[in-house]
Jmol script that loads the backbone (N, CA, C; Angstrom):
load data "model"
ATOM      1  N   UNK A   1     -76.852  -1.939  57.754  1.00  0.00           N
ATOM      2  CA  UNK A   1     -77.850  -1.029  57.252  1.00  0.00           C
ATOM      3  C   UNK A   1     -77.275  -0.106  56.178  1.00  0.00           C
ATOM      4  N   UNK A   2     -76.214   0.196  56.469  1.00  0.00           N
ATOM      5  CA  UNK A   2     -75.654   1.165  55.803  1.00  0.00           C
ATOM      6  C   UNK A   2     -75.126   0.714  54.219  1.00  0.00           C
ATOM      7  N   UNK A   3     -74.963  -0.910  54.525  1.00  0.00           N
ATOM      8  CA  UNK A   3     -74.110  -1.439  53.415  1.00  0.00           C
ATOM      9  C   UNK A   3     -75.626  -1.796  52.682  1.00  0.00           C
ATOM     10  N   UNK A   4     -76.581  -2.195  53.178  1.00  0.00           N
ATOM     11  CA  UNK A   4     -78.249  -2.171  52.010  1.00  0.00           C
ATOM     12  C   UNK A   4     -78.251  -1.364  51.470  1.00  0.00           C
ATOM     13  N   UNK A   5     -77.733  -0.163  52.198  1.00  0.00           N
ATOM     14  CA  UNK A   5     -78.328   1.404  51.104  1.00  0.00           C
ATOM     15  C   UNK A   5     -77.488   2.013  49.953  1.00  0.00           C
ATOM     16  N   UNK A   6     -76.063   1.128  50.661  1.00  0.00           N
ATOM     17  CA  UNK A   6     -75.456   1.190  49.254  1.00  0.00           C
ATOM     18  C   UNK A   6     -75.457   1.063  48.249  1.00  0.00           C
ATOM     19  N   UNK A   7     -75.401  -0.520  48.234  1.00  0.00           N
ATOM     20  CA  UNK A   7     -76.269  -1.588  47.283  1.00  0.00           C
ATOM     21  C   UNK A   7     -77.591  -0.780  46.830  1.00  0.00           C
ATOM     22  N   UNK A   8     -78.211  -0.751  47.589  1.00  0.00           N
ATOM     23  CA  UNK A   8     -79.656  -0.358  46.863  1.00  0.00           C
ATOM     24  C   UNK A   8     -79.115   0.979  46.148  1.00  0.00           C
ATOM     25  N   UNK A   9     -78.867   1.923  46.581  1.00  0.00           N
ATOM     26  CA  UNK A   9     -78.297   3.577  45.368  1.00  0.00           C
ATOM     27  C   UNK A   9     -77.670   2.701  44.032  1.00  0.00           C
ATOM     28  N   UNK A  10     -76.662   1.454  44.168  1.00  0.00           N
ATOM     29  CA  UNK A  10     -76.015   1.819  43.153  1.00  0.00           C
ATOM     30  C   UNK A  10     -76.628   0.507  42.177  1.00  0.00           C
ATOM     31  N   UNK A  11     -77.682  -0.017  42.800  1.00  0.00           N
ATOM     32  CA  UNK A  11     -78.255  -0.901  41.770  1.00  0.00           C
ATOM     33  C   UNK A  11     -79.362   0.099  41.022  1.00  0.00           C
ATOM     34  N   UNK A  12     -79.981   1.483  41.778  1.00  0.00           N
ATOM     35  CA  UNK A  12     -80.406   2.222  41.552  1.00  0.00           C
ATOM     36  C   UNK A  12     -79.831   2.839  40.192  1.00  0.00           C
ATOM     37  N   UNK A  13     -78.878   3.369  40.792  1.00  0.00           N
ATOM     38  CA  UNK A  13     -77.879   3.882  39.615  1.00  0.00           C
ATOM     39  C   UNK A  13     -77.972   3.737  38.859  1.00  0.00           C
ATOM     40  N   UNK A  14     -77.172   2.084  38.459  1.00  0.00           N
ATOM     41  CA  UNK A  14     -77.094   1.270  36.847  1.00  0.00           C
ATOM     42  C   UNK A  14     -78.776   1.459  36.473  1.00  0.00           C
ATOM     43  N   UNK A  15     -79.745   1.122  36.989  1.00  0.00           N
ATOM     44  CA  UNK A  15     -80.658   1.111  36.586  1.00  0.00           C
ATOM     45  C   UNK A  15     -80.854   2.472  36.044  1.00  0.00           C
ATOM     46  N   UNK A  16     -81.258   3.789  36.812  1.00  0.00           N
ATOM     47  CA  UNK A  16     -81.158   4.825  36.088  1.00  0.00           C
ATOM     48  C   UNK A  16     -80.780   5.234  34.903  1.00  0.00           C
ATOM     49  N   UNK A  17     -79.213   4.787  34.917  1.00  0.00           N
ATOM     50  CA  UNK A  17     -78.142   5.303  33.605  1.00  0.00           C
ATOM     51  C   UNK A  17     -79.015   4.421  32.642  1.00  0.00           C
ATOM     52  N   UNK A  18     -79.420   3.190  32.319  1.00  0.00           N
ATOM     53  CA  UNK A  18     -79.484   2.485  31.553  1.00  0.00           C
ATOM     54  C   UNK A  18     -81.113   2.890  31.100  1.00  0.00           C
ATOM     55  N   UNK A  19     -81.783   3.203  31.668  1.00  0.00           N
ATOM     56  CA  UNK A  19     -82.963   3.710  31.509  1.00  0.00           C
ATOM     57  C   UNK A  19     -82.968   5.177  30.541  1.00  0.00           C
ATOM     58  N   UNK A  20     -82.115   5.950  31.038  1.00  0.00           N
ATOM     59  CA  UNK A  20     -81.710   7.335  31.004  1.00  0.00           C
ATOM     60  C   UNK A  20     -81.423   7.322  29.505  1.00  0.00           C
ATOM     61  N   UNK A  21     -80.399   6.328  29.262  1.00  0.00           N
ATOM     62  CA  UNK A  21     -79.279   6.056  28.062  1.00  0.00           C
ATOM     63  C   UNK A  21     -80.121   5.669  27.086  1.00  0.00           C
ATOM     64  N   UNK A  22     -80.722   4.303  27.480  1.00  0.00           N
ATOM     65  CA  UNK A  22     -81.950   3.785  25.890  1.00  0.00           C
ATOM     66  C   UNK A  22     -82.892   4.512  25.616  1.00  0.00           C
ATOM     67  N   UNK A  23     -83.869   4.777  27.129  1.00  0.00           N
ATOM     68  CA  UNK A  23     -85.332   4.863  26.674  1.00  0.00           C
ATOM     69  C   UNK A  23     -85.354   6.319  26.505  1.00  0.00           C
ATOM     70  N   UNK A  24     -84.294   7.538  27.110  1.00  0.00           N
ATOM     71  CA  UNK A  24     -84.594   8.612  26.108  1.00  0.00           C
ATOM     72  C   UNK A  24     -83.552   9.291  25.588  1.00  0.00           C
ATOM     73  N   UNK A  25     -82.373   8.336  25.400  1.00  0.00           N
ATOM     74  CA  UNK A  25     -81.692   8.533  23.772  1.00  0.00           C
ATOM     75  C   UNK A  25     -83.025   7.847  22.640  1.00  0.00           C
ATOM     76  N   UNK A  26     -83.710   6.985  22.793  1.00  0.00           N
ATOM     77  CA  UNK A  26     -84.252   6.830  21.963  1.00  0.00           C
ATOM     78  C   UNK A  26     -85.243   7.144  21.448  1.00  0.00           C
ATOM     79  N   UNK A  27     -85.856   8.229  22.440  1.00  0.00           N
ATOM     80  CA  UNK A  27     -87.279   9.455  22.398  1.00  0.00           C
ATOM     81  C   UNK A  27     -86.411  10.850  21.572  1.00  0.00           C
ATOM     82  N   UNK A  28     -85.156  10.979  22.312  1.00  0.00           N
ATOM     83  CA  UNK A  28     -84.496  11.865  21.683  1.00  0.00           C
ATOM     84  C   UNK A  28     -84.403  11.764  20.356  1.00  0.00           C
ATOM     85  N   UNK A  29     -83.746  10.670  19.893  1.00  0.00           N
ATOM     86  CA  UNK A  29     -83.531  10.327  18.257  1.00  0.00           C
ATOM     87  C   UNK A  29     -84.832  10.929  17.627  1.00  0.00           C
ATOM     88  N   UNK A  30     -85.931   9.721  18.105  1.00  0.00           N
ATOM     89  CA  UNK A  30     -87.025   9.719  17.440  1.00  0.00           C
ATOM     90  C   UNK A  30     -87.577  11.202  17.198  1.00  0.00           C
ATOM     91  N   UNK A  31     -87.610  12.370  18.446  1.00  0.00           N
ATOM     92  CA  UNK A  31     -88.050  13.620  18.080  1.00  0.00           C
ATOM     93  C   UNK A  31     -87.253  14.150  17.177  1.00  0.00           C
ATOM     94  N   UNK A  32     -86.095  14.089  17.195  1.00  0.00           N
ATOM     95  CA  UNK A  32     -85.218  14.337  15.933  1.00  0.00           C
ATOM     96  C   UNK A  32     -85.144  14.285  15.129  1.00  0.00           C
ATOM     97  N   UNK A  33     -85.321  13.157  14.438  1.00  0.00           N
ATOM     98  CA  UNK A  33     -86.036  12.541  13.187  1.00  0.00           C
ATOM     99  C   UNK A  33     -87.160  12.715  12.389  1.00  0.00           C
ATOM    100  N   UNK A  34     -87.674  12.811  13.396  1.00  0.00           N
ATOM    101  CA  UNK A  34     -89.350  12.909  13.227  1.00  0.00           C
ATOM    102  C   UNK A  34     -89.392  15.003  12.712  1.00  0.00           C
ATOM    103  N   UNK A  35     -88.606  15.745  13.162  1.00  0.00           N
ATOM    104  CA  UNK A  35     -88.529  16.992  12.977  1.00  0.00           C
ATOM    105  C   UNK A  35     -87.603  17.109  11.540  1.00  0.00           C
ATOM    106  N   UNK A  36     -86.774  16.417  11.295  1.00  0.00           N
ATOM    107  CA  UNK A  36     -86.432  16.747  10.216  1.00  0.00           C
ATOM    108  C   UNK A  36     -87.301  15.850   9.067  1.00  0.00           C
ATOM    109  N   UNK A  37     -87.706  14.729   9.160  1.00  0.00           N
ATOM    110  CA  UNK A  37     -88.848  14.623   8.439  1.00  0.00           C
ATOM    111  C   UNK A  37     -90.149  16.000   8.060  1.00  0.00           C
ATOM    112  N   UNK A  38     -90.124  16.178   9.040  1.00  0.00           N
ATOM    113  CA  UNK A  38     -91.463  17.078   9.040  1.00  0.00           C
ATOM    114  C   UNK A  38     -91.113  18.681   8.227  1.00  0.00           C
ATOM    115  N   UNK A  39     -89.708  19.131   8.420  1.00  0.00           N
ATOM    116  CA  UNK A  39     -89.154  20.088   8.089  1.00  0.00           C
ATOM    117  C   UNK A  39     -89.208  19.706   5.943  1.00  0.00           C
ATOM    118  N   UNK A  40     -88.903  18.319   5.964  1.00  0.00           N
ATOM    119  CA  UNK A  40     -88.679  18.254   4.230  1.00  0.00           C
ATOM    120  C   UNK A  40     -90.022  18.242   3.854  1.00  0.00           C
ATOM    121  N   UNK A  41     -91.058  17.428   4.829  1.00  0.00           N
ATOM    122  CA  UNK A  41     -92.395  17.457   4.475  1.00  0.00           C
ATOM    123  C   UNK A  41     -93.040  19.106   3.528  1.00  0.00           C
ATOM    124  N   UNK A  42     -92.774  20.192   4.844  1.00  0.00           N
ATOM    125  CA  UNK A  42     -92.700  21.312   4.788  1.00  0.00           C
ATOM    126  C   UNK A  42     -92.276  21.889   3.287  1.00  0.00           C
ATOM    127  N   UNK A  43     -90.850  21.261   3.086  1.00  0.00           N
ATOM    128  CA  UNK A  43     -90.047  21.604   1.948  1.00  0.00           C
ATOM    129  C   UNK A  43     -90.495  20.975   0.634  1.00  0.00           C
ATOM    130  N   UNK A  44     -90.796  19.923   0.412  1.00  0.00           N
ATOM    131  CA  UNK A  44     -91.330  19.320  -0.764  1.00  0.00           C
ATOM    132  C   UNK A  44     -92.609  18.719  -0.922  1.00  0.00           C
ATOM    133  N   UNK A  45     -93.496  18.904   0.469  1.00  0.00           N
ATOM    134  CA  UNK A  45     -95.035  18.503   0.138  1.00  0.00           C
ATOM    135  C   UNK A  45     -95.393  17.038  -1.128  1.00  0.00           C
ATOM    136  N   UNK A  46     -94.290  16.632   0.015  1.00  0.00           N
ATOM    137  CA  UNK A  46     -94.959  15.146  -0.518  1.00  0.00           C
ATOM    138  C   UNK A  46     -96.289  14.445  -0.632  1.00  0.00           C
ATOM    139  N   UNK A  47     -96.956  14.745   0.692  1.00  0.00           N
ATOM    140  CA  UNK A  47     -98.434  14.603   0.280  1.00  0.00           C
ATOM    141  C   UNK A  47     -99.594  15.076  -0.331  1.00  0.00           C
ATOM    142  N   UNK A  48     -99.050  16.465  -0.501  1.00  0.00           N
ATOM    143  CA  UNK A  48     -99.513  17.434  -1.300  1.00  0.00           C
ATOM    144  C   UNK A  48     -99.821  17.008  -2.792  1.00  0.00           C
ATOM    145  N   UNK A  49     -98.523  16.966  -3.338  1.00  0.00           N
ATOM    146  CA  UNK A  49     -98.095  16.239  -4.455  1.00  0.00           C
ATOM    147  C   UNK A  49     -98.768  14.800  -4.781  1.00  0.00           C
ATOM    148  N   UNK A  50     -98.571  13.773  -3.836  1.00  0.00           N
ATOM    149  CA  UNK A  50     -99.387  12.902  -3.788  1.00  0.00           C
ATOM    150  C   UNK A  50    -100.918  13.359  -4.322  1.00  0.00           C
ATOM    151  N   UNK A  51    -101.343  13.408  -3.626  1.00  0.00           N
ATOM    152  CA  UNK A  51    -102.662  14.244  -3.661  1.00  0.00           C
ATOM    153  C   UNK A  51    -103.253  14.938  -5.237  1.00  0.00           C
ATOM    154  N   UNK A  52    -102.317  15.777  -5.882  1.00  0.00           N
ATOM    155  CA  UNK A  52    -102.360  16.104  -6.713  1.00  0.00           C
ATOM    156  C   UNK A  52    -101.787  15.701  -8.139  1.00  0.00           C
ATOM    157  N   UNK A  53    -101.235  14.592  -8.024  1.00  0.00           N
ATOM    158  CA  UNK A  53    -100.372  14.124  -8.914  1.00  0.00           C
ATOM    159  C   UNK A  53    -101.021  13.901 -10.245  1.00  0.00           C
ATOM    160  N   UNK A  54    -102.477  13.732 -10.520  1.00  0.00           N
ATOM    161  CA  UNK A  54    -103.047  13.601 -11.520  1.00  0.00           C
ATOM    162  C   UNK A  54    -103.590  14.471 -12.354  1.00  0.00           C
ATOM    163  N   UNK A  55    -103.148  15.750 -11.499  1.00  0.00           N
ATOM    164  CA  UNK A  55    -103.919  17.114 -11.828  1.00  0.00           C
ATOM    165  C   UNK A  55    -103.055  18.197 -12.550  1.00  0.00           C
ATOM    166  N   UNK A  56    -103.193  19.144 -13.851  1.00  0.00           N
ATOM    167  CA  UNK A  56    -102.502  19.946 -14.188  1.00  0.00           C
ATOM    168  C   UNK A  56    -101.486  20.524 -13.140  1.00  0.00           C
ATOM    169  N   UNK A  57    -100.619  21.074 -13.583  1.00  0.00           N
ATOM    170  CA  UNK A  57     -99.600  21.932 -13.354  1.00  0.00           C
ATOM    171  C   UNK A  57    -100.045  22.879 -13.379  1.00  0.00           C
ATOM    172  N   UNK A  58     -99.773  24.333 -12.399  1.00  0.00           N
ATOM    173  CA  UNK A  58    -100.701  25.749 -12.582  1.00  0.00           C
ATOM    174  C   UNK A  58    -101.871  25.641 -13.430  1.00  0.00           C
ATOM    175  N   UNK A  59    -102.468  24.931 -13.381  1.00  0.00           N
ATOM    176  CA  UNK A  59    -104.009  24.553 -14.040  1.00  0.00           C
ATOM    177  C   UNK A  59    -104.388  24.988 -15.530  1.00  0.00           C
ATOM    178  N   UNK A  60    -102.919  24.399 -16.152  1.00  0.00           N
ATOM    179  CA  UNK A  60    -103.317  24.415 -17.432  1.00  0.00           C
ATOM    180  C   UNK A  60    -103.441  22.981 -17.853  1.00  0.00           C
ATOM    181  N   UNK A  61    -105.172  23.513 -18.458  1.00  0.00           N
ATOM    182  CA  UNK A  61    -105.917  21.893 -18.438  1.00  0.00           C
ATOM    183  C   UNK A  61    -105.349  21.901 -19.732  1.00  0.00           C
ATOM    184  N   UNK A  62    -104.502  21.240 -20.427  1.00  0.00           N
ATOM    185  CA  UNK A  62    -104.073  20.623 -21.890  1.00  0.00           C
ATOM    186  C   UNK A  62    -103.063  19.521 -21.786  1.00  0.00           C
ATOM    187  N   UNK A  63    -102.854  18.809 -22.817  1.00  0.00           N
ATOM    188  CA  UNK A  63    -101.658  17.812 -22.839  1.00  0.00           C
ATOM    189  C   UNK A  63    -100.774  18.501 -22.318  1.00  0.00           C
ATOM    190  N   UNK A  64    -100.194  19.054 -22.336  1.00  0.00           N
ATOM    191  CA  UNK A  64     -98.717  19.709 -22.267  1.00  0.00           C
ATOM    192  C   UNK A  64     -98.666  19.777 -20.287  1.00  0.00           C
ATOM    193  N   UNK A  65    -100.079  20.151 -19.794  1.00  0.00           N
ATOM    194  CA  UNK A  65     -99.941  20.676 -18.318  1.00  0.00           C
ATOM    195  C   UNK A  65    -100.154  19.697 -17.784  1.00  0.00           C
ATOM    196  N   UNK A  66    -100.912  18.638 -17.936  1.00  0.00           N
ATOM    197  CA  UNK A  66    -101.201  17.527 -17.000  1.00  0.00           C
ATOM    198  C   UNK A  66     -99.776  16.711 -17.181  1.00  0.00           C
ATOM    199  N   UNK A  67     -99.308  16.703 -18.568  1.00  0.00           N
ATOM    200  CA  UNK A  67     -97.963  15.688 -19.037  1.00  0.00           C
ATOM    201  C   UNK A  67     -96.753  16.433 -17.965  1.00  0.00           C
ATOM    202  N   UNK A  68     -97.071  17.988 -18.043  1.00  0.00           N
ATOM    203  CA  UNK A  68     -95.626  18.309 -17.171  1.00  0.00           C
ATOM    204  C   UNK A  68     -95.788  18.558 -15.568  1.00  0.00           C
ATOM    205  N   UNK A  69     -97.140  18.520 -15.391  1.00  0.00           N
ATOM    206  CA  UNK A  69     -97.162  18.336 -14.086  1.00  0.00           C
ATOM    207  C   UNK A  69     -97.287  16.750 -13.065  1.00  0.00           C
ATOM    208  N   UNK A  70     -97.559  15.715 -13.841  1.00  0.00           N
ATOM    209  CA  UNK A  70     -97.251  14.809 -13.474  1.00  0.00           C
ATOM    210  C   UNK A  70     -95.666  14.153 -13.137  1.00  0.00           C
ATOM    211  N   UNK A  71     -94.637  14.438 -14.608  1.00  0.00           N
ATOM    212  CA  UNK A  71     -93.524  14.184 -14.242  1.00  0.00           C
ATOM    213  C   UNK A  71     -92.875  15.255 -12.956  1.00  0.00           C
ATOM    214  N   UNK A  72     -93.733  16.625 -12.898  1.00  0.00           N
ATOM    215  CA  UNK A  72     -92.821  17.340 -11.558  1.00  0.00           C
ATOM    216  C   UNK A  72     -92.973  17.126 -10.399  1.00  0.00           C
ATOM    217  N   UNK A  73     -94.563  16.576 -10.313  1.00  0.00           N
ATOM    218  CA  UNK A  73     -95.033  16.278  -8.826  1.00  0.00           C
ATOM    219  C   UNK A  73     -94.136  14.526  -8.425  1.00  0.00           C
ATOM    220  N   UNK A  74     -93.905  13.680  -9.486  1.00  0.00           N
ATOM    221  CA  UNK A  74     -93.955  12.593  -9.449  1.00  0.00           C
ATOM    222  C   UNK A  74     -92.036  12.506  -8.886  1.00  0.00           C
ATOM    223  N   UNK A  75     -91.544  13.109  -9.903  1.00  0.00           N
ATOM    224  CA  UNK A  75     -90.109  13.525  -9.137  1.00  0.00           C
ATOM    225  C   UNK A  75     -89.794  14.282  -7.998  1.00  0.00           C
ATOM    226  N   UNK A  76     -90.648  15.266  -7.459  1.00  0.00           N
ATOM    227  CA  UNK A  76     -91.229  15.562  -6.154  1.00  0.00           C
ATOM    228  C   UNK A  76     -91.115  14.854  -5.092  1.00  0.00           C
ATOM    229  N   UNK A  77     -91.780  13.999  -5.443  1.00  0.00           N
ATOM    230  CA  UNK A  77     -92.311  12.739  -4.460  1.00  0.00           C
ATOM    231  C   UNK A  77     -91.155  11.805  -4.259  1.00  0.00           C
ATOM    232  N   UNK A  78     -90.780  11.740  -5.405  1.00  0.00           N
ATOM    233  CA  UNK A  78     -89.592  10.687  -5.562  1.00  0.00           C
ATOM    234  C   UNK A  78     -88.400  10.916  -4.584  1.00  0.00           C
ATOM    235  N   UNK A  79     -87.887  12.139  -4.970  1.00  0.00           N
ATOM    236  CA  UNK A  79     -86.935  13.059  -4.212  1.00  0.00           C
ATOM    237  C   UNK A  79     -87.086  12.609  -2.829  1.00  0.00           C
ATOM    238  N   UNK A  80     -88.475  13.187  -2.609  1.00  0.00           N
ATOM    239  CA  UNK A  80     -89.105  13.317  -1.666  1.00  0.00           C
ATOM    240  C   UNK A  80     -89.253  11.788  -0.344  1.00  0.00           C
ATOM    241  N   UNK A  81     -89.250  11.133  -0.709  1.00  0.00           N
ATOM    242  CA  UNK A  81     -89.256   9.553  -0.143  1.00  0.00           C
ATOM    243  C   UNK A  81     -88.277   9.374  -0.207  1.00  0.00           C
ATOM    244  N   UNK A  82     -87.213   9.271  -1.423  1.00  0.00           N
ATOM    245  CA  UNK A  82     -85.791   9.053  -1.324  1.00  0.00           C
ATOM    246  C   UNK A  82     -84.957  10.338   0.330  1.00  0.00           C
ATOM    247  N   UNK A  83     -85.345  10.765   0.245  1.00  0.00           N
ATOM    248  CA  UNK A  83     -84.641  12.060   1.652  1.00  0.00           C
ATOM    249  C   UNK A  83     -85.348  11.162   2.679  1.00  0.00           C
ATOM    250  N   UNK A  84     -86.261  10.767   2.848  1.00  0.00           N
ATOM    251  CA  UNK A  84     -87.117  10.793   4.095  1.00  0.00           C
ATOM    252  C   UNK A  84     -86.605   9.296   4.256  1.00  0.00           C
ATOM    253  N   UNK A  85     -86.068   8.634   3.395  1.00  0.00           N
ATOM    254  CA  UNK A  85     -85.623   7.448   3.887  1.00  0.00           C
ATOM    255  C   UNK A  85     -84.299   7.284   4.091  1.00  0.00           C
ATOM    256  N   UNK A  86     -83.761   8.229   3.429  1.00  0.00           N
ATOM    257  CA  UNK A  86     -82.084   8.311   3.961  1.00  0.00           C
ATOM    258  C   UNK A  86     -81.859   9.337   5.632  1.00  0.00           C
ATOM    259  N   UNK A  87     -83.102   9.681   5.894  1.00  0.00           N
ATOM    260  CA  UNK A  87     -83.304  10.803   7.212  1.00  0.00           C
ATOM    261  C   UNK A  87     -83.567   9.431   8.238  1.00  0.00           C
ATOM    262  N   UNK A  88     -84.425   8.453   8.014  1.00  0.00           N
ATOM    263  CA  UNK A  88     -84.899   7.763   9.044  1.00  0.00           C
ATOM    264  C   UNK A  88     -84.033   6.544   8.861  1.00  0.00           C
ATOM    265  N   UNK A  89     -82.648   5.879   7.990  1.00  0.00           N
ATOM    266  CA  UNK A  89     -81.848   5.103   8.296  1.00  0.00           C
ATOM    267  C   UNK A  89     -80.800   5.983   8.914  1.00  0.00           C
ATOM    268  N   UNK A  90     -80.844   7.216   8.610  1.00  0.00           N
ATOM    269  CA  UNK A  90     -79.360   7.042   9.224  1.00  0.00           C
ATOM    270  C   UNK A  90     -79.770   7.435  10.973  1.00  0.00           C
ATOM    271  N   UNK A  91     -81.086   8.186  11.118  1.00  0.00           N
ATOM    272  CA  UNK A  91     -81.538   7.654  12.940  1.00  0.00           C
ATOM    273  C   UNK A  91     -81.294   6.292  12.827  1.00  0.00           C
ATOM    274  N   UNK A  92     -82.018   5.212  12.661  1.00  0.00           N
ATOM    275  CA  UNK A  92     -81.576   4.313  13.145  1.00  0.00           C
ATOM    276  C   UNK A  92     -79.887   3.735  13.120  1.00  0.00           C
ATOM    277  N   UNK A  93     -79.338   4.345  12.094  1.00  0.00           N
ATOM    278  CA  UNK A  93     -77.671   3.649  12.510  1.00  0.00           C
ATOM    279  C   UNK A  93     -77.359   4.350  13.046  1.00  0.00           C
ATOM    280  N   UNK A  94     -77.747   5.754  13.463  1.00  0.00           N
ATOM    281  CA  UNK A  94     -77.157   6.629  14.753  1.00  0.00           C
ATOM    282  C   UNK A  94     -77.450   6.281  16.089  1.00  0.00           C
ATOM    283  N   UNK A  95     -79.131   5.508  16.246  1.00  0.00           N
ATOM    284  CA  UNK A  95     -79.752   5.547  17.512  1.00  0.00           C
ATOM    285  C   UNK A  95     -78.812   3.703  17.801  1.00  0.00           C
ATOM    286  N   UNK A  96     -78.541   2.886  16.837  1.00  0.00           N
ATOM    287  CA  UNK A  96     -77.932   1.517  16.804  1.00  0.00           C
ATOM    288  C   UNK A  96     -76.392   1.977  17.513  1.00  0.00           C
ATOM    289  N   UNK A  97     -75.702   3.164  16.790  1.00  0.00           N
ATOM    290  CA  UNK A  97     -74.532   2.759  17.383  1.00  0.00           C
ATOM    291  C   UNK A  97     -74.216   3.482  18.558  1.00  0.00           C
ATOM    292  N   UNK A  98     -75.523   4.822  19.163  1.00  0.00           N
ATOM    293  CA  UNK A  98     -75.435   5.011  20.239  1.00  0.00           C
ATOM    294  C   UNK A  98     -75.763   4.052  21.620  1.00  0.00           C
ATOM    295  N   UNK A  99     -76.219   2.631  21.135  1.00  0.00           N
ATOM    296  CA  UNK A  99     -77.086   1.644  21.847  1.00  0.00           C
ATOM    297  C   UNK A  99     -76.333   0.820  22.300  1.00  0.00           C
ATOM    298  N   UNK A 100     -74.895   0.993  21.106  1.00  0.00           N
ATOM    299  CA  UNK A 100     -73.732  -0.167  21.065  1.00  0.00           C
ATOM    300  C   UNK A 100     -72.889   0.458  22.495  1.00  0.00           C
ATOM    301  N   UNK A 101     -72.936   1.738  22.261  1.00  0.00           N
ATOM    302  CA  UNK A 101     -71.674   2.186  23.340  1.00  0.00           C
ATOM    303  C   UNK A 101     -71.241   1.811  24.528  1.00  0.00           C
ATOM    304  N   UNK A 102     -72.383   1.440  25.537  1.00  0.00           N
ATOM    305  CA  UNK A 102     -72.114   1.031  26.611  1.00  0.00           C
ATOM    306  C   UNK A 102     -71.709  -0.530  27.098  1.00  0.00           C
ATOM    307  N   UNK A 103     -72.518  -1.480  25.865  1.00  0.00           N
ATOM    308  CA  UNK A 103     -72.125  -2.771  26.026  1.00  0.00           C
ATOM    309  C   UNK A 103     -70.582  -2.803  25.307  1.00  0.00           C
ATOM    310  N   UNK A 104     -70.219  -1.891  24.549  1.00  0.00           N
ATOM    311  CA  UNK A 104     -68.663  -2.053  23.837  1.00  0.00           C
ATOM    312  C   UNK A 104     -67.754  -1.406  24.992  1.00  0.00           C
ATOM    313  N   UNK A 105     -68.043  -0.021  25.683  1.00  0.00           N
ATOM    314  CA  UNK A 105     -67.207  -0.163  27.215  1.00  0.00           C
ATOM    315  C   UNK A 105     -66.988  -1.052  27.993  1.00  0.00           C
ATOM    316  N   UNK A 106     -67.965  -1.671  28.472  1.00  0.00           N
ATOM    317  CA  UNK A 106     -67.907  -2.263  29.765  1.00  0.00           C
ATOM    318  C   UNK A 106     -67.005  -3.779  29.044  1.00  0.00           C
ATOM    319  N   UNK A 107     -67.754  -4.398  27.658  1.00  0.00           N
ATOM    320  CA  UNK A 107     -66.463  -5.521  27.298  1.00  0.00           C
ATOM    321  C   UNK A 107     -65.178  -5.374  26.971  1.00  0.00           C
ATOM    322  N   UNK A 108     -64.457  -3.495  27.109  1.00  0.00           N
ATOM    323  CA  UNK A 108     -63.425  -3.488  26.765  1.00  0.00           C
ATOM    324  C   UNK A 108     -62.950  -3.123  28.173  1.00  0.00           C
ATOM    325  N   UNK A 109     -63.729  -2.656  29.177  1.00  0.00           N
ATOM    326  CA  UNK A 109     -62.875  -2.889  29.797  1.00  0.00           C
ATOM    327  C   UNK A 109     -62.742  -3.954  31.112  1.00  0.00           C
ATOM    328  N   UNK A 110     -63.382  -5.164  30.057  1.00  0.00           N
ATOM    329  CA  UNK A 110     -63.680  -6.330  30.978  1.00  0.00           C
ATOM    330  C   UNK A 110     -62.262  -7.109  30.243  1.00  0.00           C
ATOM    331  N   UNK A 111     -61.907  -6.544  28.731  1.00  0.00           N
ATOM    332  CA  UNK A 111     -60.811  -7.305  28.616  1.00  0.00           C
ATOM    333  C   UNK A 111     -61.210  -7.951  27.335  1.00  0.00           C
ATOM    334  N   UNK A 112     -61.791  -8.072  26.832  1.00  0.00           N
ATOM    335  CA  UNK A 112     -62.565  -8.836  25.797  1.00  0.00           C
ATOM    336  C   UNK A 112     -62.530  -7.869  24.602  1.00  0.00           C
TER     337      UNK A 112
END
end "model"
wireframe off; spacefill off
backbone 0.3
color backbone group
C-alpha cells in the first residue's frame, strides 16, 4: 500500500514539474511579451499612425504637411513593427531555450 502511494506522489510529481515548467513558463513568457509589446504600442502608436498615415502632420493641409507627415508616421510604424518583432522572437528563443532545459539535464545526466 504504501509502495502505490509512492509511486503514485512521484508520478504525480514529474507530472506536476512538467506541467508547472511548460504550460506556465509559457503563460509567463507570453504575459511578458505581450506587456512589453503593449508598453511600445503605448510608446509609438503604431496603430494610431496606421490609421492616420494619409493624413497631414499637425493638420497642415498643404504639400509640405501631408508629404512630411506621411514619411513620419510611416517610419513610425516601421520602427514600430521592426521592435515588436525583435520583442516577440526573442520570447520565443527565450521561451525555446527555457523548454530545452530539462530534456538537456536529464540527457546529461543520463550520459549522452
Amino acid at each position: 500500500m504504501v509502495l502505490v502511494f509512492l509511486v503514485r506522489n512521484l508520478l504525480l510529481s514529474i507530472f506536476f514539474f512538467f506541467k508547472r515548467w511548460y504550460w506556465n513558463g509559457y503563460f509567463l513568457m507570453y504575459g511578458k511579451v505581450l506587456g512589453i509589446v503593449r508598453r511600445l504600442e503605448r510608446a509609438l502608436a503604431v496603430r494610431a499612425n496606421l490609421y492616420f498615415l494619409f493624413q497631414p502632420l499637425y493638420q497642415e493641409y498643404n504639400v509640405f504637411g501631408y508629404a512630411v507627415g506621411f514619411v513620419v508616421r510611416f517610419a513610425r510604424i516601421t520602427v514600430g513593427l521592426v521592435l515588436y518583432g525583435v520583442v516577440v522572437l526573442a520570447g520565443i528563443t527565450l521561451y525555446v531555450a527555457w523548454a530545452l532545459i530539462p530534456p538537456v539535464l536529464i540527457l546529461k545526466s543520463l550520459g549522452f
